[in-house]
C-alpha atoms as a printed R data frame, in Angstrom:
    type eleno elety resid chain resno       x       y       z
1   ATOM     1    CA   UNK     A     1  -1.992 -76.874 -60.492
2   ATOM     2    CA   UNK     A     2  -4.123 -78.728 -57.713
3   ATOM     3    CA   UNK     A     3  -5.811 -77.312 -54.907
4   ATOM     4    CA   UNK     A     4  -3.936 -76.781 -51.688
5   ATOM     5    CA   UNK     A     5  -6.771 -78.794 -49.906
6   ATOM     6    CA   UNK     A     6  -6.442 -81.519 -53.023
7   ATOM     7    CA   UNK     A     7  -2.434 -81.844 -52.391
8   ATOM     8    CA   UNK     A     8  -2.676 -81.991 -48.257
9   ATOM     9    CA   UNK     A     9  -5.066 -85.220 -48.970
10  ATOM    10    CA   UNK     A    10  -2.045 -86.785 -50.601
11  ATOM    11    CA   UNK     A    11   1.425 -85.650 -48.855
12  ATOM    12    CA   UNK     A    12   2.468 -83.092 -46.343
13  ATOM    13    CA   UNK     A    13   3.553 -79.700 -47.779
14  ATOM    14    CA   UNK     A    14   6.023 -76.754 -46.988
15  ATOM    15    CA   UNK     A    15   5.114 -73.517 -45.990
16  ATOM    16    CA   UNK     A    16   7.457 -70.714 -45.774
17  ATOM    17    CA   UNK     A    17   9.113 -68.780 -42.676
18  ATOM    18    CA   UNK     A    18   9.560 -65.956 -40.915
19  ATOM    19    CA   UNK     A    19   8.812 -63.161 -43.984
20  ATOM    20    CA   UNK     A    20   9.651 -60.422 -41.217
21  ATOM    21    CA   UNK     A    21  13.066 -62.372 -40.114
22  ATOM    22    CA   UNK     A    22  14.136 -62.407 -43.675
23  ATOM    23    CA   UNK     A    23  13.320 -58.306 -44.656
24  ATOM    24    CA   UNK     A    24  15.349 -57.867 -40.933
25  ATOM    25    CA   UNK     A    25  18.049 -60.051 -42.521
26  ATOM    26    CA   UNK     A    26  18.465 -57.938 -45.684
27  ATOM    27    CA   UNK     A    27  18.730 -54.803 -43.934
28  ATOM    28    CA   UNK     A    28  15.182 -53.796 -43.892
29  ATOM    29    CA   UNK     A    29  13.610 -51.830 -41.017
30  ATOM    30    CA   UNK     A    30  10.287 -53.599 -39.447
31  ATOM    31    CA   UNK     A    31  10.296 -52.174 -36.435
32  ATOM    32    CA   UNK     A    32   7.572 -49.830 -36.898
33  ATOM    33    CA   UNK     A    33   3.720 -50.715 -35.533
34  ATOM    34    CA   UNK     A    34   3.489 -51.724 -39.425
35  ATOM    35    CA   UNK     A    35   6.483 -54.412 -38.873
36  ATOM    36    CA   UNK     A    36   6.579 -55.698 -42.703
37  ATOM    37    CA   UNK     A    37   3.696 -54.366 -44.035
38  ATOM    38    CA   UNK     A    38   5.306 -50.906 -44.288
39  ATOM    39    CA   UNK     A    39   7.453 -52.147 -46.967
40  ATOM    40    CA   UNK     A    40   4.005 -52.564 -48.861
41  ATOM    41    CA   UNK     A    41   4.150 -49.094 -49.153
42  ATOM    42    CA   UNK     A    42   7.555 -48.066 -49.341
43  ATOM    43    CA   UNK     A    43   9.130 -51.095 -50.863
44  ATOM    44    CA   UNK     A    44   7.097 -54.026 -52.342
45  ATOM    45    CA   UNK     A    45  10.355 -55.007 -54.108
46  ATOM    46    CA   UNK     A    46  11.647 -55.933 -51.122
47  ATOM    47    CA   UNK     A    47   8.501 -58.331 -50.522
48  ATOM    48    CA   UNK     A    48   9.253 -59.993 -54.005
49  ATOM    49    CA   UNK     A    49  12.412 -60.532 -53.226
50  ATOM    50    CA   UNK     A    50  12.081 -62.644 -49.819
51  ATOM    51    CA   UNK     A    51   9.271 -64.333 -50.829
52  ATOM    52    CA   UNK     A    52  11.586 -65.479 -53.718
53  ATOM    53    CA   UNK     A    53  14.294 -66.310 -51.329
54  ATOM    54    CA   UNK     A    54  11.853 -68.390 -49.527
55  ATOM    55    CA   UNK     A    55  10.694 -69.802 -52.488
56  ATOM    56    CA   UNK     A    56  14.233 -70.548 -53.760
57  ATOM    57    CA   UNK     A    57  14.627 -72.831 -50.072
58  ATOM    58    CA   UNK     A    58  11.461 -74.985 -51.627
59  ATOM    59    CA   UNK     A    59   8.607 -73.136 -49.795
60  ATOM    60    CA   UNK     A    60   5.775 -74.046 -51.750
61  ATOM    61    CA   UNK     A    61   3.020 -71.340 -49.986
62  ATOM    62    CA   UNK     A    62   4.072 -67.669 -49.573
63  ATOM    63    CA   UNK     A    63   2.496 -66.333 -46.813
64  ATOM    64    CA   UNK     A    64   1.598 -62.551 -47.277
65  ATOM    65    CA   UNK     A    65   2.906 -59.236 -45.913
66  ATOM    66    CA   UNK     A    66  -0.345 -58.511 -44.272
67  ATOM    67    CA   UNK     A    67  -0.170 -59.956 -40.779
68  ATOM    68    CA   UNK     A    68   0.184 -56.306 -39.218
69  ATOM    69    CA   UNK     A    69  -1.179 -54.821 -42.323
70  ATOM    70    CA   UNK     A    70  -4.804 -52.999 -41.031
71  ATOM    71    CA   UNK     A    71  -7.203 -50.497 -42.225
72  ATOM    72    CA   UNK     A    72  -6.832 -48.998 -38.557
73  ATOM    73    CA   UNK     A    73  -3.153 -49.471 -38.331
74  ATOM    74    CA   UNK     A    74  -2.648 -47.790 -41.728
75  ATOM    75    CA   UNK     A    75  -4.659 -44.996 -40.763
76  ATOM    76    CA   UNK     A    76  -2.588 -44.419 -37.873
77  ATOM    77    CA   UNK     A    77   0.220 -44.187 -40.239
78  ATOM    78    CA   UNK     A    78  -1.191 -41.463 -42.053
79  ATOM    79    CA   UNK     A    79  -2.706 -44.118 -44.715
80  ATOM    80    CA   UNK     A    80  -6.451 -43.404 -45.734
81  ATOM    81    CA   UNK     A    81  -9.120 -46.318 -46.028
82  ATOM    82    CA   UNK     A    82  -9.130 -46.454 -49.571
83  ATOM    83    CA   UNK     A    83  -5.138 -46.902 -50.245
84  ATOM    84    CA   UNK     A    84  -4.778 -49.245 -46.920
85  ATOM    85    CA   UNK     A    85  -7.090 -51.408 -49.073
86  ATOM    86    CA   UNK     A    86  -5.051 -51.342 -52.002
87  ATOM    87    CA   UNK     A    87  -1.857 -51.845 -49.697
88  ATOM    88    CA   UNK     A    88  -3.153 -55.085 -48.519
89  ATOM    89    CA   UNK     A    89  -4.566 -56.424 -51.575
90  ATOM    90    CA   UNK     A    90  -1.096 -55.203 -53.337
91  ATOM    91    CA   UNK     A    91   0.173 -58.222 -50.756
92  ATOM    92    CA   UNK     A    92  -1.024 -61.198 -52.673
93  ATOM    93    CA   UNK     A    93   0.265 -60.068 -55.920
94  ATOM    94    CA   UNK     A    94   3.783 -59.767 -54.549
95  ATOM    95    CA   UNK     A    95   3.537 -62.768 -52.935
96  ATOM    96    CA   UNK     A    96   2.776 -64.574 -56.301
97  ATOM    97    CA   UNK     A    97   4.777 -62.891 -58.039
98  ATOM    98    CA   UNK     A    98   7.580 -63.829 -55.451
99  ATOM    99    CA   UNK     A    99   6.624 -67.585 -54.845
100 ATOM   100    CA   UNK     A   100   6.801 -68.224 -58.929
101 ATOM   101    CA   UNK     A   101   4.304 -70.632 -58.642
102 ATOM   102    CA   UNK     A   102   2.801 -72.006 -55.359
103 ATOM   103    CA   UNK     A   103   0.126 -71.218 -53.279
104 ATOM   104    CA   UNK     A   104  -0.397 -67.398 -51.522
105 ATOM   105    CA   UNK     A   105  -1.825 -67.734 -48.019
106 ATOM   106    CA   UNK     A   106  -3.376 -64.752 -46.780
107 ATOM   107    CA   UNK     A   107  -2.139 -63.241 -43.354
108 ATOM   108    CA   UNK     A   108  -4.882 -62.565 -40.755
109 ATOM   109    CA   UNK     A   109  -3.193 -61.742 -37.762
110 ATOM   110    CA   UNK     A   110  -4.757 -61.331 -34.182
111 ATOM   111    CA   UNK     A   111  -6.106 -57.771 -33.078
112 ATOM   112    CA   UNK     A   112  -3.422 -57.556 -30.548
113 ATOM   113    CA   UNK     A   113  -0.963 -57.486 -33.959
114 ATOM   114    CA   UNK     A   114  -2.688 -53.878 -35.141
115 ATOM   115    CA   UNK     A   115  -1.854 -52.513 -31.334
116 ATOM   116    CA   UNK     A   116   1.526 -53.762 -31.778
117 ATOM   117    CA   UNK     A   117   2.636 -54.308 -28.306
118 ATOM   118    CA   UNK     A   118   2.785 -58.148 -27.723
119 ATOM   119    CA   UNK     A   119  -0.202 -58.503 -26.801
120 ATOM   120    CA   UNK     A   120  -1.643 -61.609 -29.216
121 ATOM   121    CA   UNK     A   121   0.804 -63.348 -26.753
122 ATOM   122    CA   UNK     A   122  -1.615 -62.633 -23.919
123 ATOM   123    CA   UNK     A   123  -5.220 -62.120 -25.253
124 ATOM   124    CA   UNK     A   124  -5.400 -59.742 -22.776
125 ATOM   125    CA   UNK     A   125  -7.606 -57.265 -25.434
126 ATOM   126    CA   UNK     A   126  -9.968 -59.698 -25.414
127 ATOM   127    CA   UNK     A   127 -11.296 -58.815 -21.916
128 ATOM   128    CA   UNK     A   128 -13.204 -55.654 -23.379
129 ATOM   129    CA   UNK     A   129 -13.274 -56.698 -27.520
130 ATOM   130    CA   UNK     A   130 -15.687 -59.485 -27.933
131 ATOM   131    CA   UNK     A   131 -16.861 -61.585 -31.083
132 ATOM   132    CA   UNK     A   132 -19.310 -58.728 -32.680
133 ATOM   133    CA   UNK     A   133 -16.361 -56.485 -32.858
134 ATOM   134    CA   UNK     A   134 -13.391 -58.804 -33.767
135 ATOM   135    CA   UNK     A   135 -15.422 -59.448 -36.489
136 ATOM   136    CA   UNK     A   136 -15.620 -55.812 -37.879
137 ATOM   137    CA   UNK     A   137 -12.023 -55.474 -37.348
138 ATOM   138    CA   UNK     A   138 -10.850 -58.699 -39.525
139 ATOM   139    CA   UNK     A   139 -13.886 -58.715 -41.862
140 ATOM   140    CA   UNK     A   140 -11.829 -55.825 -44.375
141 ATOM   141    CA   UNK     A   141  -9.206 -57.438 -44.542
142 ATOM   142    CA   UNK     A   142 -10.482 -61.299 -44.825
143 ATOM   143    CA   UNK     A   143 -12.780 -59.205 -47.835
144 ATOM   144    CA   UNK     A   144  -9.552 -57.748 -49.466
145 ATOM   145    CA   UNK     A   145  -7.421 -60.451 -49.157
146 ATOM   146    CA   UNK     A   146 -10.066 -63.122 -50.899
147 ATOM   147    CA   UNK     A   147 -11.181 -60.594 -53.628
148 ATOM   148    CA   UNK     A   148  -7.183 -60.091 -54.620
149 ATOM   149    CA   UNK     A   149  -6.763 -64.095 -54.963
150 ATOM   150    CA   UNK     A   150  -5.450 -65.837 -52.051
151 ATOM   151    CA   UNK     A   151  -5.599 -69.219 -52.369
152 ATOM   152    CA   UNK     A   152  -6.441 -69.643 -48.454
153 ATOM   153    CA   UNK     A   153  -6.598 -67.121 -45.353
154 ATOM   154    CA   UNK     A   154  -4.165 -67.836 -42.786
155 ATOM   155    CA   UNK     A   155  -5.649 -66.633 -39.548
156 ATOM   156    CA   UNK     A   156  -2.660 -67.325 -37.315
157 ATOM   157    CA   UNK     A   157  -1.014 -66.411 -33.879
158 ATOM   158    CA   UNK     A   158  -4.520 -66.518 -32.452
159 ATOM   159    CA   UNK     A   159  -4.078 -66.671 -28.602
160 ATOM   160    CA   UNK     A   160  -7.866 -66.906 -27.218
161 ATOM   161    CA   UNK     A   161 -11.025 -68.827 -28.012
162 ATOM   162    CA   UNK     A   162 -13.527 -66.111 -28.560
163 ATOM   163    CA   UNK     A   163 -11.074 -64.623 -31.742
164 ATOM   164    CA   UNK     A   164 -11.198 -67.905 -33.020
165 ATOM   165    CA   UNK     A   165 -14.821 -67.747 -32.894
166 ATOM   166    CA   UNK     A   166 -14.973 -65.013 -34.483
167 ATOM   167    CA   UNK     A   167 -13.069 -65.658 -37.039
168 ATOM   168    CA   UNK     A   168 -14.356 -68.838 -37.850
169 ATOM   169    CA   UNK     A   169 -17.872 -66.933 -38.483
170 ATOM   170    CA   UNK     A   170 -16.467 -64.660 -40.573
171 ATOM   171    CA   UNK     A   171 -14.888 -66.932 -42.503
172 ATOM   172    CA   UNK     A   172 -18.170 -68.780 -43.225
173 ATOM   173    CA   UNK     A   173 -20.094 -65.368 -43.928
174 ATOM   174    CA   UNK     A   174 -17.752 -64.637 -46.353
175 ATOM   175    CA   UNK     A   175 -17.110 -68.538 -47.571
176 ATOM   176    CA   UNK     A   176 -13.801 -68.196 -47.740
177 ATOM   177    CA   UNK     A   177 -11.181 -71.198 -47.465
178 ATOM   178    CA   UNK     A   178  -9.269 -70.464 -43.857
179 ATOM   179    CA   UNK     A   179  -6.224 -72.352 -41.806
180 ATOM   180    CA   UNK     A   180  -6.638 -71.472 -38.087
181 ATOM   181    CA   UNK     A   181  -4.029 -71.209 -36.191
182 ATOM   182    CA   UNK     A   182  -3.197 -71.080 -32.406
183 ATOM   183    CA   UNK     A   183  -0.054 -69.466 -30.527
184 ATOM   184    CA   UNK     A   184   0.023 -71.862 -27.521
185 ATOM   185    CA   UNK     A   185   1.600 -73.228 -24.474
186 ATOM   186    CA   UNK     A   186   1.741 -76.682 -22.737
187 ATOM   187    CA   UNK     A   187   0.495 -76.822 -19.164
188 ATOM   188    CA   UNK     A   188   1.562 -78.961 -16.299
189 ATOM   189    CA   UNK     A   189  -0.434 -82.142 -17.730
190 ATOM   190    CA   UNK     A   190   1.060 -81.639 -21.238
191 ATOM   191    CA   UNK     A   191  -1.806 -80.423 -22.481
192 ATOM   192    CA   UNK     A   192  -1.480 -77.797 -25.310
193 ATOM   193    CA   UNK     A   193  -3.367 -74.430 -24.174
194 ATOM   194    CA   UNK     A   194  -4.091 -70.844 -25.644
195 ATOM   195    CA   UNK     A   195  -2.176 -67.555 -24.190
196 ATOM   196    CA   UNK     A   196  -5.553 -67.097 -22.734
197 ATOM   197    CA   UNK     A   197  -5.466 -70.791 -20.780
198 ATOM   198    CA   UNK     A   198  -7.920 -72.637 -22.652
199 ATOM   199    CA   UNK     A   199  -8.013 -75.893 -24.293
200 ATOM   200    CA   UNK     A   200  -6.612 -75.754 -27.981
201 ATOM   201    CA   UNK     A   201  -8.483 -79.109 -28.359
202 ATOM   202    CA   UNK     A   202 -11.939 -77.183 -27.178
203 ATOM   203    CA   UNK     A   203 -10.815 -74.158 -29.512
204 ATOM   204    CA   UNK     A   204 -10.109 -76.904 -32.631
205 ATOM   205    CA   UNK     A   205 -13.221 -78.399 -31.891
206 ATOM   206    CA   UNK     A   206 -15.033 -75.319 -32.821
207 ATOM   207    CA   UNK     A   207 -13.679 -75.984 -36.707
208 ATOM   208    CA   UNK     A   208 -14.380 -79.718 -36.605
209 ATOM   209    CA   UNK     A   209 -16.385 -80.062 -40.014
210 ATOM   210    CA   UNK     A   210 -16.050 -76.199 -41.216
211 ATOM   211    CA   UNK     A   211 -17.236 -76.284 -44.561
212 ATOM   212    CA   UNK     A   212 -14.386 -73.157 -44.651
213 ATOM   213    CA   UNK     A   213 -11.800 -74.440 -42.784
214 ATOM   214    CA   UNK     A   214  -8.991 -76.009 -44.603
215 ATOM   215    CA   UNK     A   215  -6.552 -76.917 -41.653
216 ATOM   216    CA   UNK     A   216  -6.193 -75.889 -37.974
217 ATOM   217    CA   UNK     A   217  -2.630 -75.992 -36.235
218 ATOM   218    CA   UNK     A   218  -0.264 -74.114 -34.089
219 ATOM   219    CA   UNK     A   219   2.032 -71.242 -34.978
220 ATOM   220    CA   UNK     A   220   4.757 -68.994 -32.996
221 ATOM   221    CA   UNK     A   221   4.694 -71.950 -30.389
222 ATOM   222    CA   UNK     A   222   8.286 -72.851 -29.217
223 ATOM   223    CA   UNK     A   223   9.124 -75.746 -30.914
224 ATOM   224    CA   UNK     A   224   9.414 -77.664 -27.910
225 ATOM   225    CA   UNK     A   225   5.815 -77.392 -27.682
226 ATOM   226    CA   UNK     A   226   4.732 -78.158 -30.855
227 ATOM   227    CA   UNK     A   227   3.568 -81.972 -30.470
228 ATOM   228    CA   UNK     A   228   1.143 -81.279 -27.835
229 ATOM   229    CA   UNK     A   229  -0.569 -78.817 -30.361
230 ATOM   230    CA   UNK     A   230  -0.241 -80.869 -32.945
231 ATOM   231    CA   UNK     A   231  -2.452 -83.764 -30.990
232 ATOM   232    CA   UNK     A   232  -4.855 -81.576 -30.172
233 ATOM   233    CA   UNK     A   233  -4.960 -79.997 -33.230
234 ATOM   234    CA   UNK     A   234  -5.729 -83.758 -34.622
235 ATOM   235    CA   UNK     A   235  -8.562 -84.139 -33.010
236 ATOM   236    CA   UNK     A   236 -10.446 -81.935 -34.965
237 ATOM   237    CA   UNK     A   237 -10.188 -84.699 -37.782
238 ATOM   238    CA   UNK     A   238  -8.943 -81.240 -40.108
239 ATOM   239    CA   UNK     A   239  -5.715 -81.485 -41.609
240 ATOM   240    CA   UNK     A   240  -3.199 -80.066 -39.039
241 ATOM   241    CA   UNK     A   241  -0.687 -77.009 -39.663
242 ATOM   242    CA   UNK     A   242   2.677 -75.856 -38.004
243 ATOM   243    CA   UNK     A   243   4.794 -73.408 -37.890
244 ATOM   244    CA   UNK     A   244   6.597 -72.601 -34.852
245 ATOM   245    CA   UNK     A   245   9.011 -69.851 -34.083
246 ATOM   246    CA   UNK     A   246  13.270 -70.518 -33.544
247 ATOM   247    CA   UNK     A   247  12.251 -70.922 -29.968
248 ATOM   248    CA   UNK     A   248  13.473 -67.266 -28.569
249 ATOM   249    CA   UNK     A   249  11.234 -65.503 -26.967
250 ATOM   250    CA   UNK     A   250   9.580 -61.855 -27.810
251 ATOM   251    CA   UNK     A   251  10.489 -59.093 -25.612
252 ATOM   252    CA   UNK     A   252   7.717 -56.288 -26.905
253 ATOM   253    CA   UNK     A   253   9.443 -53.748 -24.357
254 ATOM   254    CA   UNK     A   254  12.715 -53.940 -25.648
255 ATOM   255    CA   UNK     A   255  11.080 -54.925 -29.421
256 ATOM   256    CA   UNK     A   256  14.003 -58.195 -29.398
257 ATOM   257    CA   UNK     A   257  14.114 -61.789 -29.265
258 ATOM   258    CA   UNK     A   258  15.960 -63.338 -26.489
259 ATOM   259    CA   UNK     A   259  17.075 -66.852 -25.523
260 ATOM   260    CA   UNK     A   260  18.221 -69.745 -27.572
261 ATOM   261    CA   UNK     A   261  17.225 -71.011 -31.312
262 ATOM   262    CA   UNK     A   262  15.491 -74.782 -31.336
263 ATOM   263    CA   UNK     A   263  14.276 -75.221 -34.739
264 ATOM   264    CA   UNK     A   264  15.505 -78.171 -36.220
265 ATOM   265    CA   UNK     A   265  14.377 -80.447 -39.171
266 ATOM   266    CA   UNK     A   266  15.101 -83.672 -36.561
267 ATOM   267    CA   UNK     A   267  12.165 -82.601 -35.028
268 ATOM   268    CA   UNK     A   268  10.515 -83.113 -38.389
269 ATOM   269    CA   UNK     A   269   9.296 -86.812 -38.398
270 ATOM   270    CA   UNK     A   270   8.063 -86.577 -34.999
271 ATOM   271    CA   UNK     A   271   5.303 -83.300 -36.153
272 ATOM   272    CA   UNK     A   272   4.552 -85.927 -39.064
273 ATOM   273    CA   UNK     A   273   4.043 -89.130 -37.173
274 ATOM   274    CA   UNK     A   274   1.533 -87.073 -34.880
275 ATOM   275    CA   UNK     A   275  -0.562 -85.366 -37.816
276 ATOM   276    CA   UNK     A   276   1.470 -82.459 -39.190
277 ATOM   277    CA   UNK     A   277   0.178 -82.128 -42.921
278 ATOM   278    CA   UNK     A   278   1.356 -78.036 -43.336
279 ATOM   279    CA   UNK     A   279   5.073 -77.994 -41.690
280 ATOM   280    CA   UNK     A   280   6.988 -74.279 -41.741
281 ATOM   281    CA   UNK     A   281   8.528 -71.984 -39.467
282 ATOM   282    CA   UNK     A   282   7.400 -68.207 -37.618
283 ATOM   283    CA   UNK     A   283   9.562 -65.909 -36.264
284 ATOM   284    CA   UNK     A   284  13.009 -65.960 -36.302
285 ATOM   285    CA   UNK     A   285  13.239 -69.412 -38.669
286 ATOM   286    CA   UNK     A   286  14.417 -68.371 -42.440
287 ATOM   287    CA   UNK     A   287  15.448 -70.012 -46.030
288 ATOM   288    CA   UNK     A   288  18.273 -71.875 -44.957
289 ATOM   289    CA   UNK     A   289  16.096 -73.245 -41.894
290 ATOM   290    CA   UNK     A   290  12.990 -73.787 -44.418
291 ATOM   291    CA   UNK     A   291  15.148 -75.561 -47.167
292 ATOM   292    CA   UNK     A   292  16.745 -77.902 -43.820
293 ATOM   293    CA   UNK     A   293  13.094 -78.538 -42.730
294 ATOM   294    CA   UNK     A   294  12.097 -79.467 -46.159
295 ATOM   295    CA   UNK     A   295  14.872 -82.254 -46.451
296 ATOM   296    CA   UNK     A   296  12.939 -83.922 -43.601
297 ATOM   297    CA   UNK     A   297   9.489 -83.661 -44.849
298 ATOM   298    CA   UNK     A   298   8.540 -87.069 -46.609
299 ATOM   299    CA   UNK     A   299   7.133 -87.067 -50.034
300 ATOM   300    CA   UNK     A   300   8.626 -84.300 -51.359
């Protein structure tokens, strides 16, 4: 099988979708601080299975159960060091053994996904956590992740410039293959923007070139705002990746999505014709909405 980076040089290719949205959908609780990664412990069946189901819609990269899946937020479950380590490797396997034979990207999500209160749609942490410590908190996981086989990490939902500098640095300590991936917002000019306010074209341009970075994109961005993310994801000159969300919106009081779905696969061409190379969904966007994405994505 070719590389991931070896197939992006020569068509566009399908991720997966919401892996949370489809546990939900079978009955599953996520609503714990552990969302889906508590089913690494108390159900990886139930992992296999909706990777499969994602799978079955033509995904051809699982993404793992790991976004929420921490050494600190494990310990807070009662979960020592040691078996939080194992949990989160244990992720890559399932995913593999769910996909059947694609590529396993790696969850990384943002420190404001281990305090599990919305916050990686503000930044706000990153007022008093700077780049020394956000990289001690993803370096165990990036380790774990690599070691167990992922074909690529998947830093994603990152909503502020100095996490994406740090995890850009780790990612070269540790020479490991990386997408990077911003939530953002489109200001007055059009211009595509962090949750913090900065410019995802300034934040891209701190890839440009990475000798680690495979792709840089947008994720859990309404999809009404995903072309101005993709352009200034382009600039980088990396290959670009999206994933939005349906378009609801997060309530982290209240733990529920509110507002109206806009994922759509007519939406499709237009992501492609501006740079789109990785096209899948976040949040709230399933198989059936993978498998109608899919029919629009050319060369497949």
């Amino acid at each position: 099988m070719p590389s991931l980076g070896d197939t992006l040089a020569t068509r566009p290719v399908l991720l997966d979708g919401g892996l949370s949205t489809e546990l939900e959908a079978r009955g599953h609780d996520v609503s714990s601080a552990l969302w889906s990664a508590r089913l690494l412990r108390d159900d990886p069946a139930a992992i296999v299975a909706a990777h499969a189901a994602f799978a079955a819609a033509g995904a051809e990269v699982a993404t793992t159960a790991s976004y929420q899946a921490t050494v600190e937020g494990f310990a807070a479950a009662g979960v020592d060091a040691a078996e939080a380590r194992r949990l989160i490797a244990s992720s890559v396997a399932l995913a593999r053994e769910g996909q059947g034979g694609g590529w396993v990207a790696g969850s990384v999500g943002p420190y404001g996904a281990m305090l599990a209160d919305g916050s990686e749609y503000s930044g706000d942490y990153v007022e008093s956590v700077g780049v020394a410590e956000l990289r001690a908190f993803h370096r165990p996981r990036m380790e774990v992740l690599a070691e167990a086989g992922a074909d690529v990490l998947a830093c994603e939902t990152v909503p502020a410039a100095v996490e994406a500098e740090a995890l850009l640095a780790e990612a070269e300590a540790l020479g490991v293959p990386i997408w990077l991936s911003l939530t953002t917002v489109v200001d007055a000019a059009g211009l595509a923007r962090t949750r913090r306010g900065e410019l995802a074209a300034d934040v891209f341009a701190m890839a440009a070139g990475g000798a680690t970075v495979l792709a840089v994109g947008i994720n859990c961005t309404a999809p009404a705002a995903v072309v101005p993310g993709i352009r200034a994801a382009a600039t980088s000159d990396e290959p670009v990746v999206v994933y939005p969300n349906s378009g609801e919106t997060w309530d982290a009081a209240a733990r529920a999505w509110t507002g109206p779905r806009g994922v759509s696969p007519d939406d499709v061409p237009s992501w492609v014709t501006a740079g789109a190379r990785l096209v899948g969904g976040c949040c709230r966007v399933g198989p059936a909405d993978i498998a109608a994405l899919g029919t629009a994505l050319p060369g497949r």
